[in-house]
Backbone bond lengths (Angstrom), bond angles and torsions (degrees), N, CA, C in turn:
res aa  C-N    CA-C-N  psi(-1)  N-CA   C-N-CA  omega(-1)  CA-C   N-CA-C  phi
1 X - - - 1.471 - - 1.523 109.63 -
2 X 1.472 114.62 127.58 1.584 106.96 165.38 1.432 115.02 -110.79
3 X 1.534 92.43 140.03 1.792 110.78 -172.99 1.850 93.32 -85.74
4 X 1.156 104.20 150.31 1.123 126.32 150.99 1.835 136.27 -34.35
5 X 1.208 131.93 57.59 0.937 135.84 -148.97 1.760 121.79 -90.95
6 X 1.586 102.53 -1.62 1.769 116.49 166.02 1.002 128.09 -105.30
7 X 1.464 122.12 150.99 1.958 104.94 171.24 1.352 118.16 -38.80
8 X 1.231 120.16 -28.53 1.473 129.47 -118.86 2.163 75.33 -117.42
9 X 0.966 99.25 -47.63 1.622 102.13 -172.15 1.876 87.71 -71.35
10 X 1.254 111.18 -61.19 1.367 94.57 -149.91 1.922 112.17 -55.06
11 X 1.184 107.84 -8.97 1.540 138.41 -166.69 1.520 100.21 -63.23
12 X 1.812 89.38 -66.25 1.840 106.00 179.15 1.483 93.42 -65.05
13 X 1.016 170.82 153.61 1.360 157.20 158.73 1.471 93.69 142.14
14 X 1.186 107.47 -80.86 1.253 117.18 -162.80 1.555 106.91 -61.84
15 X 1.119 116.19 -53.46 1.539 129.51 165.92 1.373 118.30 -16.35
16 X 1.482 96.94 -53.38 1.815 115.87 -178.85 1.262 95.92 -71.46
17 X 1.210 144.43 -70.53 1.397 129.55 -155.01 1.130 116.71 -68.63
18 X 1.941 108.54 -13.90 2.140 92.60 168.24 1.387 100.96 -88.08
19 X 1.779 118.43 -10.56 1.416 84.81 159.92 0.911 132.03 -69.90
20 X 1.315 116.71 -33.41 1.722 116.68 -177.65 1.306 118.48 -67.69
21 X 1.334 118.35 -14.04 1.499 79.12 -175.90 2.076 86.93 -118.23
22 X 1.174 106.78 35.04 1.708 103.10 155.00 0.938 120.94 110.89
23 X 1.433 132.18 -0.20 1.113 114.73 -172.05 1.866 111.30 -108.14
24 X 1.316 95.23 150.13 1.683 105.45 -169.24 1.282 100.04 -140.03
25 X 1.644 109.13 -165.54 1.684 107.18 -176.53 1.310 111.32 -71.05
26 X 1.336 110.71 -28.61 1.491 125.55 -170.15 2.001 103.73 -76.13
27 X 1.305 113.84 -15.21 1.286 86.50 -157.64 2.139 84.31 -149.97
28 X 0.910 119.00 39.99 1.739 111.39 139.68 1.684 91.50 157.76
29 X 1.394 118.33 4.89 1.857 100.60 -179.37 1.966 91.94 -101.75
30 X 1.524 103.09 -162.83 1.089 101.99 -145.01 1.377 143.47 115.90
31 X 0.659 105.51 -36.81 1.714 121.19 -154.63 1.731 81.30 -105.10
32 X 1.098 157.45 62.93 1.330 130.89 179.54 1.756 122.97 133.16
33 X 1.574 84.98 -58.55 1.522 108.08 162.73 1.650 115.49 -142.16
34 X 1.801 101.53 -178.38 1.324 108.20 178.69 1.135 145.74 -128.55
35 X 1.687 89.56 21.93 1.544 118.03 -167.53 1.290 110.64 -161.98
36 X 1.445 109.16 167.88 1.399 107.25 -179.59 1.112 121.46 -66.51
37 X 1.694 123.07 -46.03 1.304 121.40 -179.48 1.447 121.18 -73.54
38 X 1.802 110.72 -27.20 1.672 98.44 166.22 1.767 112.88 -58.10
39 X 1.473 105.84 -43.18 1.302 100.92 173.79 1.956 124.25 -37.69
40 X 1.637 86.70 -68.83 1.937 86.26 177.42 1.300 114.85 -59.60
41 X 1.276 144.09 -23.03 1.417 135.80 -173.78 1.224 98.74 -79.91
42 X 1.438 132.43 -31.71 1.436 102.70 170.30 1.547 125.89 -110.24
43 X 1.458 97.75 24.57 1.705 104.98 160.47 1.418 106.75 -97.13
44 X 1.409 126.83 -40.82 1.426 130.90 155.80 1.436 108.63 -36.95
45 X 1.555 114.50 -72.72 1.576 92.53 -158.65 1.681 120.23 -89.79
46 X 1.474 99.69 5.31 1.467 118.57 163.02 1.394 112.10 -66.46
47 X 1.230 124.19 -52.48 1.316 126.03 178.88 1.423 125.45 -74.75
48 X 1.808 98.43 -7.28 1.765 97.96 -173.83 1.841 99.13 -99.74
49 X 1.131 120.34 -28.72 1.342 158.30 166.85 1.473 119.83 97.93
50 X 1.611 97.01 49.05 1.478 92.75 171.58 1.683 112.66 -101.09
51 X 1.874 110.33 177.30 1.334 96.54 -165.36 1.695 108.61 -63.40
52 X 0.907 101.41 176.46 1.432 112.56 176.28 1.467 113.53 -80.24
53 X 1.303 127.73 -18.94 1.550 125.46 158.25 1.180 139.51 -114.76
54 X 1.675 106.47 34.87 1.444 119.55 -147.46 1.947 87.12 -134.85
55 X 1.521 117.15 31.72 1.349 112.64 151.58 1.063 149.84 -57.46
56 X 1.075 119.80 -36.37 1.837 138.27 163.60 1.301 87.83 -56.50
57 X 1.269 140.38 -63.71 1.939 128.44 -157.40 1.475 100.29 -57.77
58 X 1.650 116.87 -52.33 1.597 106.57 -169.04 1.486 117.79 -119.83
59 X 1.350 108.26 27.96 1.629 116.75 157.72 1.539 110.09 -34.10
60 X 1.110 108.28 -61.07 1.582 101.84 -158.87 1.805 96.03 -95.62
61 X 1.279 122.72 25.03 1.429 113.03 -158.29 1.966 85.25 -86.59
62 X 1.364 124.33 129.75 1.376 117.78 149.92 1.445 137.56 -26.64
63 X 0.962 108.57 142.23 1.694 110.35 -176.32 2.039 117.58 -130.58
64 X 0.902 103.54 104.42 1.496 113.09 -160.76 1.914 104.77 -64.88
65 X 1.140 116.77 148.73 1.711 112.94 174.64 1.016 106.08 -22.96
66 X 1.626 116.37 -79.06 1.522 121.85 -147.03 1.756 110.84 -64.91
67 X 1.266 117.75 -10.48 1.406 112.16 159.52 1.336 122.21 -107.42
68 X 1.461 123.83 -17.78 1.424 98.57 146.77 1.346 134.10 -61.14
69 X 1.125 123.75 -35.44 1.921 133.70 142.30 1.160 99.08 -8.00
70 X 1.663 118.36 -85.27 1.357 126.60 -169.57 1.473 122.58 -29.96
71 X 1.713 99.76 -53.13 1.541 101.34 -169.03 1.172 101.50 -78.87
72 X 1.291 130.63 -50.47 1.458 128.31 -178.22 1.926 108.84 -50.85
73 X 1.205 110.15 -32.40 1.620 84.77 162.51 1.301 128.36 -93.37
74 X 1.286 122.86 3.13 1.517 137.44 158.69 1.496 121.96 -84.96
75 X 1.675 110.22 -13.10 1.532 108.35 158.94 1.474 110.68 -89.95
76 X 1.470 123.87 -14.36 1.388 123.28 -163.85 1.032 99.38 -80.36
77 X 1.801 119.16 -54.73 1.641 123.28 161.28 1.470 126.81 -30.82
78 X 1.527 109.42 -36.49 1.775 106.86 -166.84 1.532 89.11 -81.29
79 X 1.524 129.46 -51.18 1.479 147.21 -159.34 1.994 88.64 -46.16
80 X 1.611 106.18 -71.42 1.378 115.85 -135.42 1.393 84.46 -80.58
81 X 1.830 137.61 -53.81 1.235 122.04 -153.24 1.916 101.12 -82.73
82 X 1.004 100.80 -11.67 1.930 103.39 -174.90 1.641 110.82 59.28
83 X 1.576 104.42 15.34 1.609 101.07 161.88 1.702 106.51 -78.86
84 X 1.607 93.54 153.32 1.581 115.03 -177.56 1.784 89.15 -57.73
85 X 1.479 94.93 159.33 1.402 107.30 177.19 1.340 132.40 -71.30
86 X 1.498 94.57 -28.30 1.614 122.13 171.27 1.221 120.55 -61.14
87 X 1.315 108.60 -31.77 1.480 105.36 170.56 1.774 110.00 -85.85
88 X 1.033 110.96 -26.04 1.754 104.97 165.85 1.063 122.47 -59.89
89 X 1.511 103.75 -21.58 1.962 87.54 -164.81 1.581 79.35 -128.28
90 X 1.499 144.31 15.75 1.198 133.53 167.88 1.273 110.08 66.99
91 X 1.101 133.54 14.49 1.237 130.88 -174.89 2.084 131.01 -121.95
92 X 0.654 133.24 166.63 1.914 116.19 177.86 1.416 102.79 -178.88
93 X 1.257 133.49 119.65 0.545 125.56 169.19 1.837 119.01 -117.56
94 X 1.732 106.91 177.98 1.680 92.31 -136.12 1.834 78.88 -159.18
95 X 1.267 118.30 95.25 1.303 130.71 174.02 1.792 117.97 70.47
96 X 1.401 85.55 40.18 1.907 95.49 -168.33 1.651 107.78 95.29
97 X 1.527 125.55 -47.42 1.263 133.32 179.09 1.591 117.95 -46.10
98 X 1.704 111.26 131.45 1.454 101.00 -167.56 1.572 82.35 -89.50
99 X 2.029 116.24 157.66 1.102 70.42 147.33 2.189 75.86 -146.64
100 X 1.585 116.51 -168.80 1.195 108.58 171.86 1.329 117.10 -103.01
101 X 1.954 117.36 170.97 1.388 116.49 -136.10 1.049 83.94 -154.74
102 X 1.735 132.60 159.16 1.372 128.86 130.74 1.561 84.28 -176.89
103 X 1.235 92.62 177.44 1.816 118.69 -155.70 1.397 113.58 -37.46
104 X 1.458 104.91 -21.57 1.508 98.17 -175.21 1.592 122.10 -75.14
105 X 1.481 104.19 -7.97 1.667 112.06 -177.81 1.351 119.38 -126.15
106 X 1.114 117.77 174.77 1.606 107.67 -179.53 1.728 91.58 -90.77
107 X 1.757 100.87 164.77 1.408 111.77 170.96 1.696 106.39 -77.89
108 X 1.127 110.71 126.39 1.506 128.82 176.27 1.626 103.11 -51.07
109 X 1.372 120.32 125.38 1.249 114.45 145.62 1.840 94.64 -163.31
110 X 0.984 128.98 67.20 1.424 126.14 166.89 1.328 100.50 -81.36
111 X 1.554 83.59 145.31 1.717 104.67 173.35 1.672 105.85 -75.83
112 X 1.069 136.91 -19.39 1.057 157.13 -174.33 1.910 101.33 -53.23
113 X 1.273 116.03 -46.57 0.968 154.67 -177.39 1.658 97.49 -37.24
114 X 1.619 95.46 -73.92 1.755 101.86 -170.17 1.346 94.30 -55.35
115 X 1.369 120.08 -58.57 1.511 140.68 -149.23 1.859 81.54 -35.03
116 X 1.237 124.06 -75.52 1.799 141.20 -164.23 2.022 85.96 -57.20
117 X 0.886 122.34 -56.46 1.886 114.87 -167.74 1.476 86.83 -57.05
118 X 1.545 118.59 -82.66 1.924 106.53 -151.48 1.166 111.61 -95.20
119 X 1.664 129.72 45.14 1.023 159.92 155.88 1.638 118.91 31.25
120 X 1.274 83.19 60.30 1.662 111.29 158.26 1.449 118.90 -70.38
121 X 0.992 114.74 -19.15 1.408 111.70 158.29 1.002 141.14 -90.12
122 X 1.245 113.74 -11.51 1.661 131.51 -178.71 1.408 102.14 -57.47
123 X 1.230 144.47 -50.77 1.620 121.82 177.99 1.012 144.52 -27.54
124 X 1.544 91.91 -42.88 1.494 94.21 179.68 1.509 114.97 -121.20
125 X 1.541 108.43 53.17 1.049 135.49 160.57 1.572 107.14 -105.38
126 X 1.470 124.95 161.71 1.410 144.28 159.65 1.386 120.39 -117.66
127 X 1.308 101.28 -156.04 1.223 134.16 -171.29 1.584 100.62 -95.36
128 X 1.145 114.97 -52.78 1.857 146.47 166.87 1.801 94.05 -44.14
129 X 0.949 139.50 -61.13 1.552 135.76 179.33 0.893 131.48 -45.16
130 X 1.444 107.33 100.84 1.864 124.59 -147.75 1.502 103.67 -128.32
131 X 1.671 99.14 -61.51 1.699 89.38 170.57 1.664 119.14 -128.40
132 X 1.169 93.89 158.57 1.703 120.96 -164.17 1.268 111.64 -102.70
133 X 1.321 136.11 142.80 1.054 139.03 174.57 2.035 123.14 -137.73
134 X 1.256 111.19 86.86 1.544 111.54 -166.15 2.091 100.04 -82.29
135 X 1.165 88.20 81.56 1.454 75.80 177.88 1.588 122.30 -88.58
136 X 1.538 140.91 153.63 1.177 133.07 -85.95 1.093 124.68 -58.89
137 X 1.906 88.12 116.26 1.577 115.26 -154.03 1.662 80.98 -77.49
138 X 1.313 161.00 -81.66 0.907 143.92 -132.97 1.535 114.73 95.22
139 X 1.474 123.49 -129.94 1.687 117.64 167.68 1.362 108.81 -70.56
140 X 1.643 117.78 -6.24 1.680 94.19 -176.14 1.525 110.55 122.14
141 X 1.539 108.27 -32.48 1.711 102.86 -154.07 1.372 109.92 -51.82
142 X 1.083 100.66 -35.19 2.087 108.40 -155.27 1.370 107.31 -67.48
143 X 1.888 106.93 -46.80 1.874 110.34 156.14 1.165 107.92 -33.61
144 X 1.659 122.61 -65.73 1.473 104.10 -152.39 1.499 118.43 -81.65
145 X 1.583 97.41 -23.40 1.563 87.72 167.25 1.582 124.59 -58.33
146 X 1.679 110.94 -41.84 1.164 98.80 176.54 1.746 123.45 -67.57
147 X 0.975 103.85 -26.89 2.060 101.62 174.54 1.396 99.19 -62.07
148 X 1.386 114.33 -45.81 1.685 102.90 177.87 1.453 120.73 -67.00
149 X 1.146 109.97 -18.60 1.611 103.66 162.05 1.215 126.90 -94.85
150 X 1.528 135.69 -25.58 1.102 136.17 172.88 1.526 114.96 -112.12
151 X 1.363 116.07 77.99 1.340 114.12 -173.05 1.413 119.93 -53.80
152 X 1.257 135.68 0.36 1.560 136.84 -174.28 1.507 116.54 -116.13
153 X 1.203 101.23 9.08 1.582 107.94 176.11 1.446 106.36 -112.20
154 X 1.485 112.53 159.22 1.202 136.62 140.37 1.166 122.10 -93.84
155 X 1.788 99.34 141.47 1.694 116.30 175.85 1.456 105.53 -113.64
156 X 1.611 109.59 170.32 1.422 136.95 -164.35 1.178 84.66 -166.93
157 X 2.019 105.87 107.13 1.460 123.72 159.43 1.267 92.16 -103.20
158 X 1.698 94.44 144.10 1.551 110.11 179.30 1.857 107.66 -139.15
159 X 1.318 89.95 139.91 1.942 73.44 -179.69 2.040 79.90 -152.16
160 X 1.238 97.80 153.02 1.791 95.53 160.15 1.412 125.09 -89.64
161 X 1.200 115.79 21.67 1.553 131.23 173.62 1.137 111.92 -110.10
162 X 1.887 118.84 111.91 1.156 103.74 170.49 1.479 116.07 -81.25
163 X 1.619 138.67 1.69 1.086 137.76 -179.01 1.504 94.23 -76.41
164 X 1.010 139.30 -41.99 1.632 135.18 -154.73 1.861 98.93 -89.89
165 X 1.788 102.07 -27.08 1.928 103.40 178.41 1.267 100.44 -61.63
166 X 1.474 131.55 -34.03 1.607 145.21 -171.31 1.322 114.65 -43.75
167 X 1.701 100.28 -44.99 1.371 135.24 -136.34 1.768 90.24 -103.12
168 X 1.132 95.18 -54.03 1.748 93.06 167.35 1.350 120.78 -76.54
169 X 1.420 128.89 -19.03 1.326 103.58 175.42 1.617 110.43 -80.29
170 X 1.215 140.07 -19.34 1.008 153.96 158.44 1.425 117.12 -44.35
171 X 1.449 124.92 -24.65 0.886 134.14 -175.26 2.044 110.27 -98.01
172 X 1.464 87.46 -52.05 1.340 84.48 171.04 1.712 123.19 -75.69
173 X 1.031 82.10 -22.04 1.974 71.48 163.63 1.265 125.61 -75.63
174 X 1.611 117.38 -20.78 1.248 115.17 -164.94 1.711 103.11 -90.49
175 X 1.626 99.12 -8.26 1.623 93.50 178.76 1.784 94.48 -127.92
176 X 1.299 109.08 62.00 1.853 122.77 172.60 1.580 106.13 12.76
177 X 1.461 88.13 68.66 1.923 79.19 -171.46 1.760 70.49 -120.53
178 X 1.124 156.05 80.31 1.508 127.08 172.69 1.561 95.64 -143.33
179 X 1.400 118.20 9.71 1.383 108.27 146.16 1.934 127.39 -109.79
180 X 1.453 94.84 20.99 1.266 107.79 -173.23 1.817 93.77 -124.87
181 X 1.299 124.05 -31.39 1.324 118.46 -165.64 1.593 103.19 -110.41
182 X 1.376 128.95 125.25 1.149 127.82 179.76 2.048 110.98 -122.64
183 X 1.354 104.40 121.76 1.438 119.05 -172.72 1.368 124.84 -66.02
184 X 1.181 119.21 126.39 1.986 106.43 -171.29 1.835 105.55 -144.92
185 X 1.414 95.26 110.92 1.397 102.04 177.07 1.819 107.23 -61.31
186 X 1.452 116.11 117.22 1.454 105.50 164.03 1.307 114.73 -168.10
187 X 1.766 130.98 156.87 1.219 128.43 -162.65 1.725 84.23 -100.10
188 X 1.156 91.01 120.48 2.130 103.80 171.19 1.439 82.55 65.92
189 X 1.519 86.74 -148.98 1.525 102.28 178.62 1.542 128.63 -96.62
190 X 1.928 105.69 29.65 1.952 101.07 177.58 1.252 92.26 -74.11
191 X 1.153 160.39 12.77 1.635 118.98 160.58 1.471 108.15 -124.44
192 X 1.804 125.60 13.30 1.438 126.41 -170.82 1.518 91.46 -87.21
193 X 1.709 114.00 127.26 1.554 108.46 178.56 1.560 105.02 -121.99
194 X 1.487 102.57 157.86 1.552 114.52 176.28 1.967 90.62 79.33
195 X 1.300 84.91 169.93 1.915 114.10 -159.89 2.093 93.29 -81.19
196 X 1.413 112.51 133.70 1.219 105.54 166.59 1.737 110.90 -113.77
197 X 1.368 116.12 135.67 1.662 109.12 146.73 1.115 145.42 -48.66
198 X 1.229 121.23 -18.49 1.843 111.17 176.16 2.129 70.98 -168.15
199 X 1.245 96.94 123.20 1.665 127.73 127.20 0.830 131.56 -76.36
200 X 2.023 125.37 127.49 1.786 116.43 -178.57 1.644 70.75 -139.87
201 X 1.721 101.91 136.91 1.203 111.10 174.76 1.815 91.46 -153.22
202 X 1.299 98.97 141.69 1.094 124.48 -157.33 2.147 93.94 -126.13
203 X 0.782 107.39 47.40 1.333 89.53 -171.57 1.822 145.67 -78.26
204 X 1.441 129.56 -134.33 1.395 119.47 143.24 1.239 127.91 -94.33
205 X 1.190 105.17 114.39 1.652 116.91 -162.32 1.726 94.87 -124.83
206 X 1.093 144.52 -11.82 1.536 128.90 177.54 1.301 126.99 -65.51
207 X 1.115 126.15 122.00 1.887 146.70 -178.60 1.848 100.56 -32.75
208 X 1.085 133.36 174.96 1.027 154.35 152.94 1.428 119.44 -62.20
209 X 1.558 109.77 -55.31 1.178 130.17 179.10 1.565 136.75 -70.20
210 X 1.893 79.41 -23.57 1.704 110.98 178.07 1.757 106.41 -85.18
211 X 1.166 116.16 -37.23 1.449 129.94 166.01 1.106 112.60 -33.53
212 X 1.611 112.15 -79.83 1.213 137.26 -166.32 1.115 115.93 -26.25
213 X 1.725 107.20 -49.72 1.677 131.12 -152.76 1.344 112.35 -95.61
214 X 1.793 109.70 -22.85 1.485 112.90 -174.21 1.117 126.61 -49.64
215 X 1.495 140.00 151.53 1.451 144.61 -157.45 1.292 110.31 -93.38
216 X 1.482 134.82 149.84 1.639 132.91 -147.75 1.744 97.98 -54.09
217 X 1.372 105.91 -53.16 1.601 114.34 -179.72 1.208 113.61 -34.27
218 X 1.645 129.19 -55.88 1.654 122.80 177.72 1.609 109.67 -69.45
219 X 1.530 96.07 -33.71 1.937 74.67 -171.56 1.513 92.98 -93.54
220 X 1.369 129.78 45.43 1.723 112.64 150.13 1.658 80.90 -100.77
221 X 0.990 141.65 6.93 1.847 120.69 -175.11 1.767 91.28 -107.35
222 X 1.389 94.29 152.79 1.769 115.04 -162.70 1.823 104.46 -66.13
223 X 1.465 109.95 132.49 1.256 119.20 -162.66 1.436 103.07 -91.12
224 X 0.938 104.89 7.92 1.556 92.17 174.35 1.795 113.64 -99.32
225 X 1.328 108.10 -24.82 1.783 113.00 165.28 1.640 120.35 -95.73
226 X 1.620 118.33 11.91 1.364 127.92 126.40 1.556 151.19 -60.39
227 X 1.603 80.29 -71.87 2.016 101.89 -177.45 1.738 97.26 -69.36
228 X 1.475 96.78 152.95 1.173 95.20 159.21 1.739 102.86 -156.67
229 X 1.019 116.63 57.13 1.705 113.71 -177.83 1.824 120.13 99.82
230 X 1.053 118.42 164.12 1.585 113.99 163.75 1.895 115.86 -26.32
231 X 1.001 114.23 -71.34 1.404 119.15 -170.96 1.503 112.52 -113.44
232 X 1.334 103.07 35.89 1.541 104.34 169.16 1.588 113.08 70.70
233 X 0.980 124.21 -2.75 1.637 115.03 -164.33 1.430 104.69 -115.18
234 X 1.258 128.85 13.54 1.666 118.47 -172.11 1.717 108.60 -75.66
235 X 1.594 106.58 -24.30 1.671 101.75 168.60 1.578 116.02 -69.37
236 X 1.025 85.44 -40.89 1.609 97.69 -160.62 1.629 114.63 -74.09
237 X 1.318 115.77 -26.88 1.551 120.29 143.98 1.256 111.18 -65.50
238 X 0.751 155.35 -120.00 1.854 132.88 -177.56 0.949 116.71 19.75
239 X 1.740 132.67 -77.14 1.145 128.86 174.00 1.630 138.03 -29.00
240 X 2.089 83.40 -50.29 1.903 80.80 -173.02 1.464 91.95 -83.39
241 X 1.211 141.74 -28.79 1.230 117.23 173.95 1.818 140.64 -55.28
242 X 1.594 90.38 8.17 1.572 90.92 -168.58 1.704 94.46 -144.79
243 X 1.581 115.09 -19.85 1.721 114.29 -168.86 1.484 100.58 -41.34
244 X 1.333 114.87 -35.18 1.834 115.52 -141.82 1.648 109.28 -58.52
245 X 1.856 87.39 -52.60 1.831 100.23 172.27 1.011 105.40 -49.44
246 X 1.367 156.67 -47.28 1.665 140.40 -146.08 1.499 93.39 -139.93
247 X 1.899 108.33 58.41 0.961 141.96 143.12 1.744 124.36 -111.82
248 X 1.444 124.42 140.15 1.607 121.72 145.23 1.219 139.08 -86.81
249 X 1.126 134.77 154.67 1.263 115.23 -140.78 1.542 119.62 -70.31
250 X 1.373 109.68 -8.07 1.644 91.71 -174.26 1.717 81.71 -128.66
251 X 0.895 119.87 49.28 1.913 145.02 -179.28 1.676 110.55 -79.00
252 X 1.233 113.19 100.10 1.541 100.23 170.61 1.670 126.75 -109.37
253 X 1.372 114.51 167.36 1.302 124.50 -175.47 1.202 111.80 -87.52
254 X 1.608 153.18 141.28 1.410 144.10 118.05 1.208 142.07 -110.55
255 X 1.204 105.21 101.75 1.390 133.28 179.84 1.705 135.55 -65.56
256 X 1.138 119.98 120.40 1.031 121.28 -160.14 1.679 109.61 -108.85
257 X 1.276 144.92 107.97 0.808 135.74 -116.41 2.089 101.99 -148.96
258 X 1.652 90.56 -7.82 1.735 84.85 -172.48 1.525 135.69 48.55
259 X 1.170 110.55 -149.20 1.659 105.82 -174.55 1.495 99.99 -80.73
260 X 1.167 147.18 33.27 1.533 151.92 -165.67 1.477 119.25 -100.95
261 X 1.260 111.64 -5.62 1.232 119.03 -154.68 1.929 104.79 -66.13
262 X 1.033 122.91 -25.75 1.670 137.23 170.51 1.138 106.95 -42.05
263 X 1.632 96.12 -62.90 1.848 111.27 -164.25 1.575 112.71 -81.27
264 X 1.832 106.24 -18.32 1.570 91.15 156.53 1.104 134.72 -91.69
265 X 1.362 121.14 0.42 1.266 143.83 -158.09 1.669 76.62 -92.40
266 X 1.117 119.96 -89.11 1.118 113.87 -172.86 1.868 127.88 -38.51
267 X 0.690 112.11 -28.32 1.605 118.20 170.86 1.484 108.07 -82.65
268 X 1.458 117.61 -35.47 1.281 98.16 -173.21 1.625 139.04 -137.34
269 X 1.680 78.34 21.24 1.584 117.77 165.74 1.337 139.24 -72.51
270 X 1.894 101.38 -44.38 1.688 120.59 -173.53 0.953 100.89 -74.97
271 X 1.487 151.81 18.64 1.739 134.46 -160.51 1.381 86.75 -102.65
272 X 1.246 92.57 165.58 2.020 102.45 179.94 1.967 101.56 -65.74
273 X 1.476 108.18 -45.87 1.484 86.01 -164.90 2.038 71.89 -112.57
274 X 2.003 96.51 118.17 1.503 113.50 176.86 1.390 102.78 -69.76
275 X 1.513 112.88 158.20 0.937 127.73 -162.06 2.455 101.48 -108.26
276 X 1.114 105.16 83.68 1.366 110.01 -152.20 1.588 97.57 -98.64
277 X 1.181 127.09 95.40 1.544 133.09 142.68 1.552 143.85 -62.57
278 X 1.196 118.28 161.17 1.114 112.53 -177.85 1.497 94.98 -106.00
279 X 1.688 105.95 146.96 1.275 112.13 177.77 1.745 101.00 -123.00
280 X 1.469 87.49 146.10 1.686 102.09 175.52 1.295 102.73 -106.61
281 X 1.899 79.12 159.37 1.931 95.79 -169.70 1.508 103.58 -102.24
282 X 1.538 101.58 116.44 1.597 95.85 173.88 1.695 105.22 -130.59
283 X 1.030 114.89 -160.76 1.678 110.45 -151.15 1.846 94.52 -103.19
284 X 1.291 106.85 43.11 1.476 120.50 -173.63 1.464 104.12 -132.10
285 X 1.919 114.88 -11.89 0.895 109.47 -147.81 1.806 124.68 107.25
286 X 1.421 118.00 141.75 0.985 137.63 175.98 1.488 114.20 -84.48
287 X 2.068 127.49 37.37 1.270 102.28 159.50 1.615 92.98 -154.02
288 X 1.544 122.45 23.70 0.846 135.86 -167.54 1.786 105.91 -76.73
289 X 1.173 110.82 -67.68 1.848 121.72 167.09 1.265 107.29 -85.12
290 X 1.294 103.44 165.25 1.480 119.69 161.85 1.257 114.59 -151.09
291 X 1.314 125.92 176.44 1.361 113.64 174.95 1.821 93.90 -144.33
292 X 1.721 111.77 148.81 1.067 125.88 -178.94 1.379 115.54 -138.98
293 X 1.600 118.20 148.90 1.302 112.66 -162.22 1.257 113.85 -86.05
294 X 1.104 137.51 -138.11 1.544 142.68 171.25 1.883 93.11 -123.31
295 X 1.272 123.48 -27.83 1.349 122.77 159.82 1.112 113.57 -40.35
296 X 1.093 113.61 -58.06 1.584 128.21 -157.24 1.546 101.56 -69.81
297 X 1.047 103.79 -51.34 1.667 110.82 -169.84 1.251 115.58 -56.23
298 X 1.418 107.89 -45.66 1.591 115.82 -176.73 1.572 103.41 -61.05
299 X 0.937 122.81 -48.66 1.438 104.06 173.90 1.664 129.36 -19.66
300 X 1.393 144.87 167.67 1.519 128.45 171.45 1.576 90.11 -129.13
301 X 1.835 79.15 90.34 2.061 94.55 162.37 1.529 111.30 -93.97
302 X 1.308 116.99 -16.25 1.462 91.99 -165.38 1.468 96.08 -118.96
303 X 1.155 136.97 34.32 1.829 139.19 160.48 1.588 108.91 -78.17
């Protein structure tokens, strides 16, 4: 029998055995990647410790027993326990950004994310855009991406988990954002104070039905920054009912909203004066975010 003796082999290798034993987009990837082989290349070169996009250099680089050992018991772990990978190796990264992970948070991948990198949001930003508000930030990433993109603002991450605030301060220290990022335990926005410029909230938006069905990998991540009611929208009514106050005046919302767009449409479409956003195009699709003004909000759509 011959073992696998290259990055590049042990890669294809590994690949096969999450096919085999089942998992696809539909049923435990996601979280990180979207396939089997994005998956093994970065449990392979996670475990060998090269960068994570630096395959072409050591594809063909040799791999000695005692670290194929390694990976092979770090694929047996991802295979047998069906936890996300991110939580094995503590790690996730989220627009190139490393950042750290474990059970207490969800795995980072908001679309929200690109929106702040190739700066689709910048329009309806100013000069006036001072403070930020990532409410439930989760580990943090979306704060730090945004301080790293807008060096003249201040942020206010807020999540009602203090296991996941843990999780972000850890994060922001490790990328010296902790005199720019300030932490705030709160459910929605009762404890976010004073008027913000741009809101990015990424929140719990998953169906009831969508729950139910999710694959072991999502439901090892914390159900309370998933579920959010029958049709996903019980946060997100809350929200627009209160964003407007701890808005400025030409202050907007972006909302991240996932495959949901039906069930908000439906909640927050039928009112006499509809509730009509603009949606951005990100590589999830064109109905994933949206963004809403502080105009808009003030209106009384949902009485």
């Amino acid at each position: 029998m011959t073992f696998p003796s290259t990055v590049i082999e042990l890669i294809e290798d590994a690949a096969t055995q999450l096919e085999a034993a089942g998992l696809s987009l539909a049923n435990g990837f996601g979280q990180g990647t979207l396939n089997a082989f994005d998956e093994a290349a970065w449990l392979v070169l996670w475990q060998l410790g090269f960068p994570l996009h630096d395959l072409d250099r050591v594809a063909n680089q040799a791999v000695d027993p005692s670290n194929r050992a390694r990976v092979a018991t770090l694929l047996r772990a991802r295979i047998t326990s069906r936890k996300p990978l991110a939580y094995l190796t503590h790690e996730a990264w989220l627009q190139g950004v490393a950042f750290y992970v474990d059970e207490r948070v969800i795995i980072p991948r908001s679309f929200i994310a690109e929106l702040i990198v190739d700066e689709s949001i910048d329009p309806w930003l100013s000069e006036c855009t001072h403070r930020v508000l990532d409410l439930c930030t989760g580990n943090g990433s979306l704060a730090v991406l945004a301080a790293m993109a807008y060096p003249d603002v201040v942020i206010d991450a807020a999540d009602i988990s203090l296991d996941a605030l843990a999780v972000a301060k850890i994060n922001i220290d490790k990328h010296n954002m902790a005199g720019r990022i300030a932490l705030i335990e709160s459910d929605g926005l009762a404890s976010c104070n004073g008027k913000y410029d741009l809101i990015l909230c990424n929140p719990p938006y998953v169906n009831a039905a969508t729950m139910a069905a999710l694959p072991a990998e999502f439901k090892a991540e914390p159900a309370l920054a998933l579920a959010s009611g029958a049709d996903g929208m019980d946060f997100i009514r809350q929200l627009l009912l209160t964003a407007a106050a701890h808005m400025s005046e030409n202050a907007v919302l972006v909302l991240e909203i996932g495959n949901e767009r039906k069930n908000f449409e439906r909640a927050f479409y039928h009112r006499v004066t509809r509730l009509e956003p603009l949606w951005f195009e990100t590589s999830g699709g064109p109905d994933q975010v949206l963004v809403l003004t502080r105009q808009q909000l003030s209106k009384q759509l949902l009485q």
